[in-house]
Residue, then its C-alpha position, 0 to 999 in steps of 0.5 A: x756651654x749653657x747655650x748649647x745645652x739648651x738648643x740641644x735640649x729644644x731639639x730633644x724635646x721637638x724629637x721626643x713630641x714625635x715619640x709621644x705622637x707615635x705612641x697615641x696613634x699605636x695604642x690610643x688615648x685612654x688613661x691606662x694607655x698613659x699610665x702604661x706610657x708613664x711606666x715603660x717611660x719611667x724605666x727607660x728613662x731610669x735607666x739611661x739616667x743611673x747610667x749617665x750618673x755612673x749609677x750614683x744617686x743622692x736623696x734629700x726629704x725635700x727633693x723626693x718632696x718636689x720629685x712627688x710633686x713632678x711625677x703627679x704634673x708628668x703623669x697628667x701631663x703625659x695623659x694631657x698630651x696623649x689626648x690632644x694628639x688626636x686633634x692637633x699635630x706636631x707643630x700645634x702641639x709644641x706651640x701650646x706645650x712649649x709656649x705654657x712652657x716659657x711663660x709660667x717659668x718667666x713669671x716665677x722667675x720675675x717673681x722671685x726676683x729676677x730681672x724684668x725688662x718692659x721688652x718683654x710685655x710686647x712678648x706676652x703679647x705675641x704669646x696670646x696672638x700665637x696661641x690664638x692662631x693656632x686654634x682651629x675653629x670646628x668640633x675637633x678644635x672644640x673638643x680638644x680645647x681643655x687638652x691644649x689648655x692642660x698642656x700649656x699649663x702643666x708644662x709650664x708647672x714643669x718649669x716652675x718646679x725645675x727652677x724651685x728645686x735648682x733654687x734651693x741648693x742648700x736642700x736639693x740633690x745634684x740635677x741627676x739625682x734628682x730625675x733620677x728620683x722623679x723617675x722612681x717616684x713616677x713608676x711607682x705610681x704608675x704601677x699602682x694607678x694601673x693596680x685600681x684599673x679595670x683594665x690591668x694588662x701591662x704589654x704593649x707591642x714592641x713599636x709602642x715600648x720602642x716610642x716610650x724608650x725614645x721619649x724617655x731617653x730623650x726627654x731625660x736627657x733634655x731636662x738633664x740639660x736645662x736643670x745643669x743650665x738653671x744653676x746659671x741662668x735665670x728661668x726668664x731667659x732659658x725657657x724662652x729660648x728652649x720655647x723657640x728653640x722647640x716651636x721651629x724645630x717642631x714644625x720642621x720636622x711636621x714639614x719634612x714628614x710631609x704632615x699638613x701644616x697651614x700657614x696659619x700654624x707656620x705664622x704662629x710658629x714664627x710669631x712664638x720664634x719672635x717672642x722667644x727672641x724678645x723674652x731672651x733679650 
């Protein structure tokens, strides 16, 4: 059951990028239009969550701690990712973002003790030569490079902090609670980082509050997925198969939506596929 979670959860988040896309070609890439993506975000997802949890919610002081901690790696995530969107496509995208997003929860998990296998050094490996294939030389790639590096890391600081709060079980509220509050905790300081803008409109077209409502929903759902599965599973094995899982399915999608994608880009999908399966093994 764990395993099947977490290829749902690769295929929710391969479809949730695709929101995220939509969202920056609508509204563009500004830091209000992310705040304003965080926001309706944080209520769909809000939403969907209390009633998933039948409107039950815990709180603990260390919980709403770590829930303070993801909303503040999210927002800027969420900015992060809005902006690389106008340089790279779906698959590029997932390759930095899900690649960040196994490596950094990997080495926590070694960290704190979890089993090592010399395997997986060849993975590491695998994990450079990707990201490297997937930069594209020329101005875009130029411009866009601090973007790639801020999603590869804060996605995997996502990672990270998931497995900190499951580890703490004596202190921590139950997995849904928990999105619950980082929800909560991310539209309040959506809306009062909007207050300080200039610029303080909070509409946005019905297609645009149509993509935050479909990233949220499933993104929410996917995390729901993988904090349920961390209770069993080390950080070391699941995020490597959510890694893959995501790359594939990402650049599927690209393919079947007939976008540009290279063979560079294709060969770098299959070579993070690759290091997914060692990491796991």
């Amino acid at each position: 059951m764990n395993y099947i979670m977490i290829v749902t959860a690769a295929l929710l988040f391969s479809l949730q990028f695709m929101f995220k896309n939509g969202f920056q070609k609508e509204c563009g890439s500004s830091w209000n239009a992310s705040l304003i993506f965080s926001l309706y975000s944080s209520v769909s997802g809000l939403i969907v969550l209390l009633i998933i949890n039948k409107f039950h919610l815990e709180a603990s002081l260390f919980s709403i701690a770590v829930a303070l901690i993801y909303s503040i790696v999210n927002i800027v995530l969420g900015y992060s990712s809005i902006k690389a969107f106008q340089y790279a496509n779906l698959s590029v995208y997932s390759v930095f973002s899900m690649i960040g997003g196994m490596l950094l929860p990997f080495i926590y998990g070694i960290l704190c003790g979890e089993e090592f296998k010399p395997v997986r050094i060849i993975c590491c490996i695998l994990i450079v030569i990707s990201v490297a294939m997937s930069i594209n030389k020329g101005e875009q790639s130029r411009k866009a490079i601090k973007y790639y590096i801020a999603v590869f890391v804060l996605n995997g600081m996502v990672g990270v902090i998931s497995k900190f709060h499951q580890s703490y079980t004596a202190y921590c509220v139950d997995s849904a609670s928990f999105i619950i509050l980082t929800k909560i905790v991310t539209l309040l300081m959506s809306v009062v980082l909007i207050l300080v803008q200039n610029e303080r409109s909070l509409k946005i077209s019905k297609t645009a509050a149509l993509y935050c409502t479909g990233d949220s929903v499933f993104n929410s759902i996917a995390n729901l997925m993988l904090l349920i599965a961390l209770l069993n599973l080390p950080a070391s094995v699941q995020y490597p198969i959510v890694t893959g899982g995501v790359i594939i399915f990402s650049t599927i999608i690209d393919l079947l939506r007939k976008e540009k994608v290279t063979k560079k880009e294709i060969a770098a999908a299959g070579i993070a596929f690759i290091s997914s399966a060692f990491m796991a093994l």
